[in-house]
DRENDO-1510 file (C-alpha; in Angstrom, 1 decimal, always signed):
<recs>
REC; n; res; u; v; w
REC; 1; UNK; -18.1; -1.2; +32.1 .
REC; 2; UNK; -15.1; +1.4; +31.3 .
REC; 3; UNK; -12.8; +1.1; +35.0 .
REC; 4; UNK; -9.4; +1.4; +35.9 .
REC; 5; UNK; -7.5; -1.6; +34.5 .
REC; 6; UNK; -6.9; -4.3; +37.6 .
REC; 7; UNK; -4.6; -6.8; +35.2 .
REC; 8; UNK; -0.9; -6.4; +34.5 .
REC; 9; UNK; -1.4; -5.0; +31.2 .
REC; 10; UNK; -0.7; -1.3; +31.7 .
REC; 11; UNK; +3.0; -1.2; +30.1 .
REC; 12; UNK; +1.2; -2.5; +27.0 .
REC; 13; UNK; -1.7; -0.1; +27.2 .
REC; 14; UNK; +0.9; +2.8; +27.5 .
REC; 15; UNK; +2.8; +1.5; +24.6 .
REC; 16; UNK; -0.5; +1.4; +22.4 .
REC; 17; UNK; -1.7; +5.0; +23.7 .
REC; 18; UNK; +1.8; +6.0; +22.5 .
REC; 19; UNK; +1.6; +4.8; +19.2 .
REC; 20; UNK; -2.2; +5.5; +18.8 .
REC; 21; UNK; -1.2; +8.9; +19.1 .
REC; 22; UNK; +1.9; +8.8; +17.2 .
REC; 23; UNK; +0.3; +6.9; +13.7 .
REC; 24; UNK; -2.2; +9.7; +14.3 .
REC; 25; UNK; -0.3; +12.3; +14.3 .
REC; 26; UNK; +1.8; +11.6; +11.3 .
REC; 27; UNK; -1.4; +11.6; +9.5 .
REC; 28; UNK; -1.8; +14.6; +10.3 .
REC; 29; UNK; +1.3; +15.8; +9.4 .
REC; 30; UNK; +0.6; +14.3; +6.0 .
REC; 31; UNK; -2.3; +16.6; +5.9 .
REC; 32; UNK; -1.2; +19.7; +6.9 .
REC; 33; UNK; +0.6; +21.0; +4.0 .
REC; 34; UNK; -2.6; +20.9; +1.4 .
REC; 35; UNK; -5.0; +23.5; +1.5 .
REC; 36; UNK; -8.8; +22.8; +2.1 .
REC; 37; UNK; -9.2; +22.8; -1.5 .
REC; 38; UNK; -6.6; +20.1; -2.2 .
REC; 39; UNK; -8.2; +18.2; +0.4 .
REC; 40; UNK; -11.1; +17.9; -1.3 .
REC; 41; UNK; -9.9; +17.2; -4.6 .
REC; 42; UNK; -10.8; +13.5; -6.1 .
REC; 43; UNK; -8.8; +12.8; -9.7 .
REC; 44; UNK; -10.2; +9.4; -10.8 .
REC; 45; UNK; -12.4; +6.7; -9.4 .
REC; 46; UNK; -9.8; +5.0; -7.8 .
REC; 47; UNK; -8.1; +7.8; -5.6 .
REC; 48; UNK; -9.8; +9.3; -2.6 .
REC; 49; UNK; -10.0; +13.1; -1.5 .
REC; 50; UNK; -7.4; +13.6; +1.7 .
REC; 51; UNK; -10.2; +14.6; +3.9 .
REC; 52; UNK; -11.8; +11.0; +3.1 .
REC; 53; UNK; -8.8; +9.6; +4.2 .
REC; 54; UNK; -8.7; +11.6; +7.6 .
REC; 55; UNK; -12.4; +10.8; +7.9 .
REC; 56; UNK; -12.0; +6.9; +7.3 .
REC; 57; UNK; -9.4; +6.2; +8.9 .
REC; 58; UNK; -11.5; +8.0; +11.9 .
REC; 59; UNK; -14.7; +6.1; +11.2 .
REC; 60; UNK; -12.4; +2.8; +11.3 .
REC; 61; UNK; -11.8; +3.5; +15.2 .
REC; 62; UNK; -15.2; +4.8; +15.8 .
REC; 63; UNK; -17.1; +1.3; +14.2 .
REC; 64; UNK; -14.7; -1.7; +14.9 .
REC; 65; UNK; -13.3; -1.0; +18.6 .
REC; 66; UNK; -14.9; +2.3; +20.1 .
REC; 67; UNK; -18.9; +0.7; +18.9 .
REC; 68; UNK; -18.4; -2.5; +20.1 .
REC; 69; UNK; -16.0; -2.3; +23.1 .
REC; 70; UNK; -16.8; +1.5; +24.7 .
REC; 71; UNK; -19.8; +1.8; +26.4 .
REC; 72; UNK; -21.8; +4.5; +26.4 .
REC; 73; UNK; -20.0; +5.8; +23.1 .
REC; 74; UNK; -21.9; +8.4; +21.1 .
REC; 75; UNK; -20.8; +8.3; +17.6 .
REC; 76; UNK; -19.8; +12.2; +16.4 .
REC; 77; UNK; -22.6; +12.6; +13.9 .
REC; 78; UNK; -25.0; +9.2; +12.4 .
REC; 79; UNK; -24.7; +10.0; +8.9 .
REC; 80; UNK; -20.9; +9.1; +9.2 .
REC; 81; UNK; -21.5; +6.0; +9.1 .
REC; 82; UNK; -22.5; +5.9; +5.4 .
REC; 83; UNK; -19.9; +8.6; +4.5 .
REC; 84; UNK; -16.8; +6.8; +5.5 .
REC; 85; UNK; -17.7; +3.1; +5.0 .
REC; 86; UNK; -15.0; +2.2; +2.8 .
REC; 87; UNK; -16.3; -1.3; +1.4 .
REC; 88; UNK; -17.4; -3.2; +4.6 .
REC; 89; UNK; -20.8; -4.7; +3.3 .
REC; 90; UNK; -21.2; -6.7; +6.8 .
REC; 91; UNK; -21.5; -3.1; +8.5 .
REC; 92; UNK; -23.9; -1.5; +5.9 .
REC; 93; UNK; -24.4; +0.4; +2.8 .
REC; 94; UNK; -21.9; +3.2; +2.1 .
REC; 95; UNK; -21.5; +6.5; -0.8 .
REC; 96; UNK; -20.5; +5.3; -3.7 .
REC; 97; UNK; -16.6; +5.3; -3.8 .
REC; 98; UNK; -16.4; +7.6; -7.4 .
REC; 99; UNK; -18.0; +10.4; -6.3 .
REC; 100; UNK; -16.2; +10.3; -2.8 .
REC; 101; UNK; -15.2; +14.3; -4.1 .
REC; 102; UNK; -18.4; +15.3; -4.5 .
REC; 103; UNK; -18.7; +15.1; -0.8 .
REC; 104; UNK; -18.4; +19.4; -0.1 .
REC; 105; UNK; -19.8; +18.4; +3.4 .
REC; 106; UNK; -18.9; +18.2; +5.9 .
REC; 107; UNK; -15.7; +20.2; +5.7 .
REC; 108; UNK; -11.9; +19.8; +6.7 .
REC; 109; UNK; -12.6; +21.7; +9.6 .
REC; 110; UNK; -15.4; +19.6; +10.6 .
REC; 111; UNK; -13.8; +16.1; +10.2 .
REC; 112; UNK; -10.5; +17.8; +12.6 .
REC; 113; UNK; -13.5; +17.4; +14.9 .
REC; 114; UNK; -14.5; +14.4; +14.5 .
REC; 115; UNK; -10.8; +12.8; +14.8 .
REC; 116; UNK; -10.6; +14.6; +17.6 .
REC; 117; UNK; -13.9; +13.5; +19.4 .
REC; 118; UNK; -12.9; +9.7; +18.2 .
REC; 119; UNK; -9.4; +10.4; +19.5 .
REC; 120; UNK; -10.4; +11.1; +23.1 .
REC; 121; UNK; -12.5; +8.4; +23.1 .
REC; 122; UNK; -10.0; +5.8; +22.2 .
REC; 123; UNK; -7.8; +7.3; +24.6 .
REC; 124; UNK; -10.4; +6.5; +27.6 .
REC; 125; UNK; -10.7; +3.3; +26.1 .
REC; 126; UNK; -7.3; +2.3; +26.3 .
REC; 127; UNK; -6.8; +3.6; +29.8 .
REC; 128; UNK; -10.0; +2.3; +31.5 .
REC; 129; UNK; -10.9; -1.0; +29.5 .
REC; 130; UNK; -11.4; -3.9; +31.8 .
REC; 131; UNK; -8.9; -6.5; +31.0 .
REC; 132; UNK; -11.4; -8.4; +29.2 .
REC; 133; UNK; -12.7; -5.5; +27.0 .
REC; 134; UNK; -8.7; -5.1; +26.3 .
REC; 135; UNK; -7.8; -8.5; +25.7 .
REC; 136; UNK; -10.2; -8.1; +22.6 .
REC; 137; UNK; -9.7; -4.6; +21.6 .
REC; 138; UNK; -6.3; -4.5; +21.5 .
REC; 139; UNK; -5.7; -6.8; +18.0 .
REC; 140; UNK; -8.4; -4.0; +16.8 .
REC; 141; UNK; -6.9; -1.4; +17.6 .
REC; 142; UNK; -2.8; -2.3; +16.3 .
REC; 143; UNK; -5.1; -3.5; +13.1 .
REC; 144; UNK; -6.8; +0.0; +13.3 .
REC; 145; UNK; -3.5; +1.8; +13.4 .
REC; 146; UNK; -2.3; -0.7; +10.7 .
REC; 147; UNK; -4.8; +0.7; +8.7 .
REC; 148; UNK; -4.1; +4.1; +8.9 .
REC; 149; UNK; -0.6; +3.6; +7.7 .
REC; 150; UNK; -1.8; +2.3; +4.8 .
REC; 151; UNK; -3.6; +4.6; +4.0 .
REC; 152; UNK; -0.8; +7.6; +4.9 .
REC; 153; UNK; +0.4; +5.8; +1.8 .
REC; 154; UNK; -2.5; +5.9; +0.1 .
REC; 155; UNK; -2.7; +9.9; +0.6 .
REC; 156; UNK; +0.7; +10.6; -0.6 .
REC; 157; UNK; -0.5; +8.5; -3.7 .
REC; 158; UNK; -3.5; +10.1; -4.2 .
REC; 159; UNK; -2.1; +14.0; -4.1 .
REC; 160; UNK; +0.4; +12.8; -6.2 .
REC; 161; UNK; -2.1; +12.1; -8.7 .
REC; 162; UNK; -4.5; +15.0; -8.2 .
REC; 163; UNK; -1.8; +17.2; -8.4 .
REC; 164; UNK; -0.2; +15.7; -11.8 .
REC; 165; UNK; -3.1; +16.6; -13.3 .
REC; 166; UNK; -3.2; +20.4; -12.6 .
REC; 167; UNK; -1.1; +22.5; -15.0 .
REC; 168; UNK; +0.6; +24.5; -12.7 .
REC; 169; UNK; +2.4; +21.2; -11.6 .
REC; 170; UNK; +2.2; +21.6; -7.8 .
REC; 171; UNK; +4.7; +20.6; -5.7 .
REC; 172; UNK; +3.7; +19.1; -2.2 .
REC; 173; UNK; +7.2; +19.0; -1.0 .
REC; 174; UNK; +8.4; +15.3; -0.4 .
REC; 175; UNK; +12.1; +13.5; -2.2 .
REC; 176; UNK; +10.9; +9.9; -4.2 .
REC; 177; UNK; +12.8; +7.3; -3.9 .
REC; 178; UNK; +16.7; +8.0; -4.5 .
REC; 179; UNK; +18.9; +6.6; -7.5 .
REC; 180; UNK; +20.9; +3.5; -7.0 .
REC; 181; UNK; +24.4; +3.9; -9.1 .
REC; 182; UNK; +25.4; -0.2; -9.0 .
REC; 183; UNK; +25.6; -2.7; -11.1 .
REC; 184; UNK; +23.1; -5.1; -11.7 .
REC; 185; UNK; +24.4; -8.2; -11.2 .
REC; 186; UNK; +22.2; -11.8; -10.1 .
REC; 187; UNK; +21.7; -13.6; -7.0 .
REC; 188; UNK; +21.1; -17.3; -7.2 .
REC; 189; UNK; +18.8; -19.1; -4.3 .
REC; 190; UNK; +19.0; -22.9; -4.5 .
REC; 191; UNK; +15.8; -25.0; -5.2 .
REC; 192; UNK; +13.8; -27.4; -3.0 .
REC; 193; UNK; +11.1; -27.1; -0.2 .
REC; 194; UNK; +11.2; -23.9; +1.3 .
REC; 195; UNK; +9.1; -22.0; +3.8 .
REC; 196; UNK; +6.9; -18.7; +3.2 .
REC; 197; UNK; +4.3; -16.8; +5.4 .
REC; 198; UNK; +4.0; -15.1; +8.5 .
REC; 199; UNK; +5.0; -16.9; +11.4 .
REC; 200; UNK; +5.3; -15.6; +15.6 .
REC; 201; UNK; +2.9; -13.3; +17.6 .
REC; 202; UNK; +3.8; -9.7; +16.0 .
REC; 203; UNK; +1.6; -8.0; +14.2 .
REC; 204; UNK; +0.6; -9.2; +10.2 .
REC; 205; UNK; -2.2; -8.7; +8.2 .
REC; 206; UNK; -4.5; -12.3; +7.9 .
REC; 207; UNK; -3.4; -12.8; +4.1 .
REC; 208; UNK; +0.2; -13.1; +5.1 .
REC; 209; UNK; -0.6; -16.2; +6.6 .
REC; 210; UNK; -0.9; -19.5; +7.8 .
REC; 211; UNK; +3.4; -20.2; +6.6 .
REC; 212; UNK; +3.6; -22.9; +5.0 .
REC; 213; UNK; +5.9; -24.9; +2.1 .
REC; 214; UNK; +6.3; -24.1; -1.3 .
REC; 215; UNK; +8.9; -25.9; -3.7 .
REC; 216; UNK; +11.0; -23.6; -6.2 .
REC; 217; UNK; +13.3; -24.5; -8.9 .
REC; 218; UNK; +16.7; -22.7; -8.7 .
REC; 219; UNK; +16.1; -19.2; -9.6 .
REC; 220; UNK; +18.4; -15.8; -9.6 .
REC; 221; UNK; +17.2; -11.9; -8.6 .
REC; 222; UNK; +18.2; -9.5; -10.5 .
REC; 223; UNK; +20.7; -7.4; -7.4 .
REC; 224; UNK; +18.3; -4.2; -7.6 .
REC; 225; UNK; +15.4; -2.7; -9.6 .
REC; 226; UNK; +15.4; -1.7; -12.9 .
REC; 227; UNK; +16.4; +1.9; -13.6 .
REC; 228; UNK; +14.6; +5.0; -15.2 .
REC; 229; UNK; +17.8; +4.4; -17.7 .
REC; 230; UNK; +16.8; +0.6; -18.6 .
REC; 231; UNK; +13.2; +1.2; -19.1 .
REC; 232; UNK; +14.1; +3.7; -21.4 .
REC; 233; UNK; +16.1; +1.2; -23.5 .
REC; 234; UNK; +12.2; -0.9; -23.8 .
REC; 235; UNK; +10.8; +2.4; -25.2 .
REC; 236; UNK; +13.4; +3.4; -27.5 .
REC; 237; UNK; +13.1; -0.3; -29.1 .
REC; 238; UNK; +9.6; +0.1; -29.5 .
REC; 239; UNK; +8.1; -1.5; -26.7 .
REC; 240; UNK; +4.9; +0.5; -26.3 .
REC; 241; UNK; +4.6; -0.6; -29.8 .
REC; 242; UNK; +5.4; -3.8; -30.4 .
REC; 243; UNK; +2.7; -6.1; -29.1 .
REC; 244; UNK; +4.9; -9.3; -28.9 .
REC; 245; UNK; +5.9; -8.5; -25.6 .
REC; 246; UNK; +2.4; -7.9; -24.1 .
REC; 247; UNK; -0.1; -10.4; -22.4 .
REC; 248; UNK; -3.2; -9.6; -24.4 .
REC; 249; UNK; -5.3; -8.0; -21.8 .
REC; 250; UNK; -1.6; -5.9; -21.6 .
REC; 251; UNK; -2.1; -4.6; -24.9 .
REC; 252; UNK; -5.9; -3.6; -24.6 .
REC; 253; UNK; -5.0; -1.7; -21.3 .
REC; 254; UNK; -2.1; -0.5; -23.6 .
REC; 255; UNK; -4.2; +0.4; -26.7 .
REC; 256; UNK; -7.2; +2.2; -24.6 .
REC; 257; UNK; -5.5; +4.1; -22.5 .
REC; 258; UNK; -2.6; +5.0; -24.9 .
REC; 259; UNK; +0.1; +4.4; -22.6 .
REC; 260; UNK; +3.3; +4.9; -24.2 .
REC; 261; UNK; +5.5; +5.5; -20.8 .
REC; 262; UNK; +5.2; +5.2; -17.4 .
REC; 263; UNK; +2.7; +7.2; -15.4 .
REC; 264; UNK; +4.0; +11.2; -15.0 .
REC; 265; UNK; +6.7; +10.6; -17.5 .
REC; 266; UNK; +6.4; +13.4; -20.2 .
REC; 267; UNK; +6.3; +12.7; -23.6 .
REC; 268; UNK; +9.7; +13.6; -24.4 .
REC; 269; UNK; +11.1; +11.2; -21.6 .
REC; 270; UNK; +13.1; +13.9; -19.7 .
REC; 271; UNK; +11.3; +15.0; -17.1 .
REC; 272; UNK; +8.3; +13.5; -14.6 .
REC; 273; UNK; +6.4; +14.7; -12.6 .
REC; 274; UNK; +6.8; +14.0; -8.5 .
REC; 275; UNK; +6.2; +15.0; -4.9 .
REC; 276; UNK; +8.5; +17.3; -5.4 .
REC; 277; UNK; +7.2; +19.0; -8.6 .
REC; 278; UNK; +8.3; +18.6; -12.1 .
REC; 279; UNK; +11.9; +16.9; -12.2 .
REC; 280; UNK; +14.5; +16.2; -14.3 .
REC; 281; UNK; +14.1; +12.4; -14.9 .
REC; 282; UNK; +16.8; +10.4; -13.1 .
REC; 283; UNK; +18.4; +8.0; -15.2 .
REC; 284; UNK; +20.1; +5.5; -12.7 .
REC; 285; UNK; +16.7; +5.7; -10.1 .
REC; 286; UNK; +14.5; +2.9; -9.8 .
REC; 287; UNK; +11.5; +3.5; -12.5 .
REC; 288; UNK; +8.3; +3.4; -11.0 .
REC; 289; UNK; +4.2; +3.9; -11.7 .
REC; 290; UNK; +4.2; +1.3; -14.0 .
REC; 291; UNK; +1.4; -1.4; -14.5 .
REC; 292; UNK; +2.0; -5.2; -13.8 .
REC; 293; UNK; +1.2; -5.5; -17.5 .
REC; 294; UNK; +4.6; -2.6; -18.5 .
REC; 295; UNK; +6.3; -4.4; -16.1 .
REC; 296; UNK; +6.1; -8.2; -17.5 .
REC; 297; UNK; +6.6; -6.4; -20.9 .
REC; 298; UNK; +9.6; -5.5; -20.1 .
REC; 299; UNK; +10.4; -8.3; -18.9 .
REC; 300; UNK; +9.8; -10.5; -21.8 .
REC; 301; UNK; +11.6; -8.1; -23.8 .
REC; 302; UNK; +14.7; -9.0; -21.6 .
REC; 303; UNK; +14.2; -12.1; -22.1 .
REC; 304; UNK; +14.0; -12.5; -18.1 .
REC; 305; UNK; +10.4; -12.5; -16.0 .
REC; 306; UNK; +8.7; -11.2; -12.6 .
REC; 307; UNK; +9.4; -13.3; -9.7 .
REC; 308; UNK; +6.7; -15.2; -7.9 .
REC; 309; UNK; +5.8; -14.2; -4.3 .
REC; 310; UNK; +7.1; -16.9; -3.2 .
REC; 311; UNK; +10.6; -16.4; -5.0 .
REC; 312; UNK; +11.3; -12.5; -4.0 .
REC; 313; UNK; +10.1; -13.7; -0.3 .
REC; 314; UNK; +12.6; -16.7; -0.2 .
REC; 315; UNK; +15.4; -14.3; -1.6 .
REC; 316; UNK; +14.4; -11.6; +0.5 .
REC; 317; UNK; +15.2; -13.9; +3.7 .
REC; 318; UNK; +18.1; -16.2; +3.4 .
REC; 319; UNK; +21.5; -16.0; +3.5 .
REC; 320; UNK; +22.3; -13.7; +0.0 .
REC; 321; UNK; +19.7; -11.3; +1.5 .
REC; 322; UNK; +22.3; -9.2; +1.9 .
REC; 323; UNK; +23.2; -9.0; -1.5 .
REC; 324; UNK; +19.9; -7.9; -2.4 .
REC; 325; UNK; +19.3; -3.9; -2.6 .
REC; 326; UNK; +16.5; -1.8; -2.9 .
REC; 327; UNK; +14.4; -4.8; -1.0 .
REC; 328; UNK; +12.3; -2.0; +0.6 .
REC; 329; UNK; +11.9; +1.0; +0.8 .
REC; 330; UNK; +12.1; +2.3; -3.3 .
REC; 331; UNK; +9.2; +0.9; -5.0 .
REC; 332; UNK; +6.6; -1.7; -4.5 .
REC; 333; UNK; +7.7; -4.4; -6.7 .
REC; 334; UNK; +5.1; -6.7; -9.1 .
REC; 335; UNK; +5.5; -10.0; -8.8 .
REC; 336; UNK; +4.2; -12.8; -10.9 .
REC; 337; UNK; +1.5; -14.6; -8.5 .
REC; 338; UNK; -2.0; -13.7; -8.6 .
REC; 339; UNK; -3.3; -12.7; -5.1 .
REC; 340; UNK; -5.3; -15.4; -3.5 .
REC; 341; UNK; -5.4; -17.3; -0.3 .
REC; 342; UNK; -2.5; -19.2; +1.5 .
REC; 343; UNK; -2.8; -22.9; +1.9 .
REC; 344; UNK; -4.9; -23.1; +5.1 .
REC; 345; UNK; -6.1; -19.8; +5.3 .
REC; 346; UNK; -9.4; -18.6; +6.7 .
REC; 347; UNK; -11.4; -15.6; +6.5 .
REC; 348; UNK; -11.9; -13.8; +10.0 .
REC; 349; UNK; -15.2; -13.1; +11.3 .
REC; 350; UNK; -17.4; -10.5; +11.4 .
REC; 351; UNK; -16.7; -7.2; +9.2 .
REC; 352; UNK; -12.8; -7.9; +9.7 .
REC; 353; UNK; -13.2; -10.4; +7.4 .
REC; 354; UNK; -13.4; -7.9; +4.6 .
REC; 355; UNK; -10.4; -6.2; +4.7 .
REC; 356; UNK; -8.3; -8.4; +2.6 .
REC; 357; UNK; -9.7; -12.2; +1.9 .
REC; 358; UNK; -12.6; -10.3; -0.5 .
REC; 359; UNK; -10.2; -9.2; -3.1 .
REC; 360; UNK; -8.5; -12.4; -3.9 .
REC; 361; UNK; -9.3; -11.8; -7.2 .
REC; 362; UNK; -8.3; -10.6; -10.6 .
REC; 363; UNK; -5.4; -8.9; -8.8 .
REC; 364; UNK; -1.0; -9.2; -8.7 .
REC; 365; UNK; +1.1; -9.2; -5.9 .
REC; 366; UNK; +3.7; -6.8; -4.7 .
REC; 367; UNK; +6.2; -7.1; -2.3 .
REC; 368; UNK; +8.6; -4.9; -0.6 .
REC; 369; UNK; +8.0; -1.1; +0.2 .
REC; 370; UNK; +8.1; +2.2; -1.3 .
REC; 371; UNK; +9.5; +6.0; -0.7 .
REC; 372; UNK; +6.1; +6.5; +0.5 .
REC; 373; UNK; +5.7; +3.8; +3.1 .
REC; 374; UNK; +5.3; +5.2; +6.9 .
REC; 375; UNK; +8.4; +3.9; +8.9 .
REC; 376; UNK; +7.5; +0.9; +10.3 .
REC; 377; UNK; +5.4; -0.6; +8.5 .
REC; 378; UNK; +7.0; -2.7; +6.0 .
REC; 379; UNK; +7.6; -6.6; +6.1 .
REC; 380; UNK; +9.2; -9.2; +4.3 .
REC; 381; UNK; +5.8; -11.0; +4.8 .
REC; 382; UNK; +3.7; -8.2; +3.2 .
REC; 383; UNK; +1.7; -8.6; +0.7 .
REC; 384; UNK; +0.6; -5.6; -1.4 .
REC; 385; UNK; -2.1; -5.9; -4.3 .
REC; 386; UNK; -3.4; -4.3; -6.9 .
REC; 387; UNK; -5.4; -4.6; -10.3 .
REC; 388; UNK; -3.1; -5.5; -12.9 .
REC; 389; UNK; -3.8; -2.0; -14.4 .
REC; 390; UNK; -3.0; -0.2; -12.0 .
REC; 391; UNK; -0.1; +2.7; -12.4 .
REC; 392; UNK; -0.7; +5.2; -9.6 .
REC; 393; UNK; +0.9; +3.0; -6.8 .
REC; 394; UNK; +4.4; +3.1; -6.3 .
REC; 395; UNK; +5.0; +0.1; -7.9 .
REC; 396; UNK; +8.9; -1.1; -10.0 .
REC; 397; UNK; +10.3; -4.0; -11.2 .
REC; 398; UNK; +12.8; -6.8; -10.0 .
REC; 399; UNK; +13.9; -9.2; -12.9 .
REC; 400; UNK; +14.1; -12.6; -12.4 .
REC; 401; UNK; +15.9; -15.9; -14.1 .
REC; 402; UNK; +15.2; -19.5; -14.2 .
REC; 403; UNK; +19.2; -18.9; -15.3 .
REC; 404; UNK; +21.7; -16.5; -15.7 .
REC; 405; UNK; +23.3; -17.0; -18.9 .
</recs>
């Protein structure tokens, strides 16, 4: 039974009710400058309308902490619970993610409401819990919020999309990530046993752990990403062309979809489209939207490759760190590992244990951060994924060497 908390826990609880309504808020914001009818909008199978978003991130609260550790609760309306199921097959059957835009109903109005009933009662949660109720809620809830900054991401991703594809070329009104004028020069890390993973009592997603050792030959980082400018070099030379430097399953992606740049780069290589609107394309900023397959393309064609995860990680923490720019905060950056489990790893119970352990397959690794990451929320520990396809994301490139020559 909800009553006023007896244990020592309240500086804590204040802090989450703070960021509860923080993480919240900036969701929000995100929201705020699209119109009900960009809301709603939907622009392939793999992008979600905004209002989904607002909704799932809702329904997240509402099934995983306020269902199971609020008594008394009365979800906001039953049918929300097929709605805004994302992929959680332990918690029941859900609409089918394609046609996620099809949903008219309920409307933006209508799902304010509903974050605000959830709100309120998350609010009396976190202030009246009994310790015990807390002691298990809490993890739930940072997760929860955890969540929703993904998926903050995942709007601005999203819109970007939607909107590329309307020929008025709307602009929602947000910088990308800014140009980096250095040279690129490489930073050697020395070989031998060294340590990866998530390790200490902050928060981290289950995939980025249990640490443990990994051995690596010597290896060099290229000292930032690889610029709009260099990528342009690989298309000039015929690199959309020239299946040599594609994996196979590269050059089908290549061939059926008829890439020939990166995603929102216009034919003429000039301009792209952004947050911002249609821009002059920046020669010296970090190129970005390109698949793992364009980016180990251009790799080859350097004659250098993608780091592994464990690589960029080992880099991105010792002592020539520093020397390292653009480790966050730019682009999401493909590495070479396929995404599966940690040595030692187990899948958590219940319907938690969907969240990331059930797509360890047939997908790459990023590391790092993007433009488009909330504040906060980035860790050297992180582990992205995506489909090897996959352009939409805000995802670059960081050269590696086995050598530098």
């Amino acid at each position: 039974m909800l009553a006023a908390p007896l244990d020592d826990c309240a500086p804590e609880r204040a802090a989450m009710r703070a960021r509860f309504d923080e993480v919240r808020a900036f969701t929000a914001a995100l929201a705020a400058p699209l119109t009900a009818e960009d809301r709603g909008v939907q622009s392939m199978p793999e992008a979600s309308p905004t209002r989904w978003h607002l909704a799932h991130t809702t329904w997240f609260f509402e099934t995983m902490v306020l269902s199971a550790h609020a008594e008394r609760y009365a979800p906001f309306d039953p049918h929300y619970a097929f709605l805004f199921n994302s992929y959680y097959d332990a918690v029941g059957p859900r609409h089918p993610g394609p046609q996620r835009g099809l949903l008219s109903r309920p409307s933006c109005a209508e799902i304010d409401r509903y974050r605000a009933h959830v709100e309120g009662a998350m609010d009396d949660l976190m202030r009246r819990a009994s310790p015990a109720h807390w002691r298990v809620a809490s993890p739930l809830i940072e997760l929860g919020l955890q969540h929703e900054q993904q998926h903050q991401e995942l709007i601005l991703m999203d819109i970007k999309h939607a909107f590329s594809l309307n020929p008025l070329a709307p602009a929602y009104g947000r910088p990308e990530a800014p140009a980096l004028a250095s040279r690129c020069e490489w930073i050697a890390t020395p070989g031998g046993i060294h340590e990866i993973g998530h390790e200490g009592a902050s928060f981290h997603f289950d995939n980025e752990a249990p640490r443990h050792r990994v051995w690596l030959e010597p290896f060099s980082l290229a000292s930032r990403l690889v610029t709009n400018g260099e990528f342009s070099g690989f298309i000039a030379d015929g690199g959309y062309e020239r299946p040599e430097w594609w994996l196979s399953d590269g050059w089908a992606a290549r061939t059926a979809e008829g890439w020939t740049a990166p995603l929102y780069w216009t034919q003429d290589g000039r301009t792209a489209f952004t947050l911002a609107g249609m821009q002059t394309l920046d020669a010296a900023a970090p190129v970005c939207h390109v698949s793992y397959y364009e980016a180990d393309a251009f790799a080859r064609w350097t004659g250098k490759r993608l780091p592994t995860e464990a690589e960029w990680e080992v880099a991105a923490t010792t002592d020539t760190a520093t020397r390292l720019a653009q480790m966050s905060g730019a682009c999401w950056q493909w590495t070479s590992s396929a995404y599966g489990a940690y040595p030692g790893y187990r899948t958590p119970a219940g319907a938690i244990g969907e969240y990331n352990g059930k797509f360890m397959s047939n997908r790459f690794v990023l590391r790092g951060s993007a433009s488009v990451t909330p504040p906060g929320h980035a860790r050297m520990t992180y582990r992205n994924f995506f489909p090897p396809a996959s352009r939409w994301a805000y995802s670059g490139i960081r050269l590696a060497s086995d050598h530098v020559s």
